[in-house]
C-alpha positions as CSV (number, residue, x, y, z in Angstrom):
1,X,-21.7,36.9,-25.7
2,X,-19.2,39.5,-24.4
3,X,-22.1,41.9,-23.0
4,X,-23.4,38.0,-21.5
5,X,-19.8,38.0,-19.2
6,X,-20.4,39.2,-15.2
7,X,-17.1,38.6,-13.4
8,X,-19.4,37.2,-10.6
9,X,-20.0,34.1,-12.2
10,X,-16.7,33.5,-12.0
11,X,-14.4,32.6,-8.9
12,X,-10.6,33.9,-8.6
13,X,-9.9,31.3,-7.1
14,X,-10.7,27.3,-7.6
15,X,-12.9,26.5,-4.2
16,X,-10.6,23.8,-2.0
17,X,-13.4,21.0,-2.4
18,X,-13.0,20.8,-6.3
19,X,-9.3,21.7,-5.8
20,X,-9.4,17.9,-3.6
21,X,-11.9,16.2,-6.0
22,X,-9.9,16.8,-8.9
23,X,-7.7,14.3,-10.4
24,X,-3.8,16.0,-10.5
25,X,-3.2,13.8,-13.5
26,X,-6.5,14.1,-16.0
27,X,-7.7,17.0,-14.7
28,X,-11.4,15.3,-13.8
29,X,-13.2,14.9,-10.7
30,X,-11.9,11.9,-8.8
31,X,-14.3,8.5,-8.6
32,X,-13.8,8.3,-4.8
33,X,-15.9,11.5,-4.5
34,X,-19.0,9.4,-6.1
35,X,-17.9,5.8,-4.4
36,X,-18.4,6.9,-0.4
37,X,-21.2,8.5,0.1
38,X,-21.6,10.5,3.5
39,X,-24.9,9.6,4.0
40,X,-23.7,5.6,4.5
41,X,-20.4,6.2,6.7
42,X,-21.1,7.4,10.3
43,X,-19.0,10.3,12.6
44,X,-18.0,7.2,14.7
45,X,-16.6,4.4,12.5
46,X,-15.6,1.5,14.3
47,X,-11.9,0.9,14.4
48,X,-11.8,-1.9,12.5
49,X,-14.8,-1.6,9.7
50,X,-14.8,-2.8,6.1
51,X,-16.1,1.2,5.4
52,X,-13.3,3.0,3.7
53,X,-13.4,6.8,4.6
54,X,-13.2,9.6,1.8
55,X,-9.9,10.7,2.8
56,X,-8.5,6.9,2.9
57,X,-9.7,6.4,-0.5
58,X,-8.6,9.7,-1.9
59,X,-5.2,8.9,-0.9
60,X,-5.1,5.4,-2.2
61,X,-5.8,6.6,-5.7
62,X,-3.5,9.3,-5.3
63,X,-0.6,7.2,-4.6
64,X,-1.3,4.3,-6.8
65,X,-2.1,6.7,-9.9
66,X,-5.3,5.5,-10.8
67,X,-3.5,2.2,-12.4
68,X,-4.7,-1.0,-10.8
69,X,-2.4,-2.9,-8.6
70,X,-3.0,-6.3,-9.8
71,X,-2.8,-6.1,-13.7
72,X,-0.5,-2.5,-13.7
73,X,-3.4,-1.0,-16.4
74,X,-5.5,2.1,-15.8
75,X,-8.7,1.4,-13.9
76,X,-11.4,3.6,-15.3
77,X,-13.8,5.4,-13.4
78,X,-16.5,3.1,-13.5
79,X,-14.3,0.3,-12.3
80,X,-12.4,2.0,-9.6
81,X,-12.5,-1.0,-6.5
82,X,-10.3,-1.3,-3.5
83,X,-8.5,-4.3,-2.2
84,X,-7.5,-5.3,1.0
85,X,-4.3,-6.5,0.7
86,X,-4.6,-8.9,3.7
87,X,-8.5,-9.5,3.3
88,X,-10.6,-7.9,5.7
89,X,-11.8,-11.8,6.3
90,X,-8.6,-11.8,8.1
91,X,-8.0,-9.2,10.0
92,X,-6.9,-6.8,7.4
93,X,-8.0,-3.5,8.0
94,X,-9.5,-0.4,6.3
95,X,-6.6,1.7,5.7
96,X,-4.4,3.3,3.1
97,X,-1.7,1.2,4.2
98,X,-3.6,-2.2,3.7
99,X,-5.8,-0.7,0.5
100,X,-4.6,-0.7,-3.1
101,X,-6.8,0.5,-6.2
102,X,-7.7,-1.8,-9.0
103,X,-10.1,-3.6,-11.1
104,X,-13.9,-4.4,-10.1
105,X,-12.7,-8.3,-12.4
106,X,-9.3,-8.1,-10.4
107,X,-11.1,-7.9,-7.5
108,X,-13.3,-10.6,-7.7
109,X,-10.6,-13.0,-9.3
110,X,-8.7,-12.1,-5.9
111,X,-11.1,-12.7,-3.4
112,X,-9.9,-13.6,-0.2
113,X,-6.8,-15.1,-1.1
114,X,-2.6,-14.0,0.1
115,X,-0.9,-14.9,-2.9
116,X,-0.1,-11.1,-3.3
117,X,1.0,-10.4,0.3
118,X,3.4,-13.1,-0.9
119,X,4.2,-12.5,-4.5
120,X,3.3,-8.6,-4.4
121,X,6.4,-7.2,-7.3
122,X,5.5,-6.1,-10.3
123,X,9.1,-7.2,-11.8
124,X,7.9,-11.2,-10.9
125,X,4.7,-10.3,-12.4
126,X,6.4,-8.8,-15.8
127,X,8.4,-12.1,-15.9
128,X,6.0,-14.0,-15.0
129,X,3.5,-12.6,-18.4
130,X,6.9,-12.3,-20.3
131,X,7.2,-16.1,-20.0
132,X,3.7,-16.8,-21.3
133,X,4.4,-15.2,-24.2
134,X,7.3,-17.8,-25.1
């Protein structure tokens, strides 16, 4: 009710840790807030760890859009994964530059594998689905 309403519960301003949670193209709060969790990643991450920091995930799926890299679909929430483009089995490392979002399937179909530091445009992979469908 009107009478209910107390300008207190209400902030003038959004606070800046939803402000970075939130997703700038649904409007929700982002997976990678509920995939690293603080209590597992330490003040003093070894330089080359298979952890992925907050901010290094927040920015991956800020760049890539929240579509997956592998298959160019939306990832949903529940199936957000990142890849190491060159595989952290060798010598890739944890950072936005080496991490791209996608599916938790296109993941595991992956694995450790360099066909896609190899093959990695999404023009070779339209032609390369637009010729199955011949």
């Amino acid at each position: 009710m009107v009478a209910d309403y107390k300008a207190t519960d209400y902030p003038e301003a959004i606070p800046k840790v939803l402000t970075e949670a939130s997703c700038r193209v649904f409007g929700h709060l982002c997976p990678v807030f509920f995939v690293a969790e603080p209590l597992t990643e330490t003040k003093d991450l070894r330089s080359h760890s298979r952890t992925i920091s907050r901010d290094v995930m927040l920015k991956v799926v800020r760049r890539d859009g929240q579509i997956c890299q592998r298959c160019h679909e939306p990832v949903r929430d529940d199936q957000v994964e990142f890849d190491h483009v060159i595989p952290f089995s060798r010598g890739g490392r944890s950072t936005a530059e080496n991490l791209r979002l996608v599916h938790r399937d296109c993941n595991r179909r992956k694995r450790d594998s360099l066909r896609d530091v190899l093959h990695p445009s999404p023009i070779q992979h339209f032609l390369r689905l637009k010729g199955r469908q011949r």
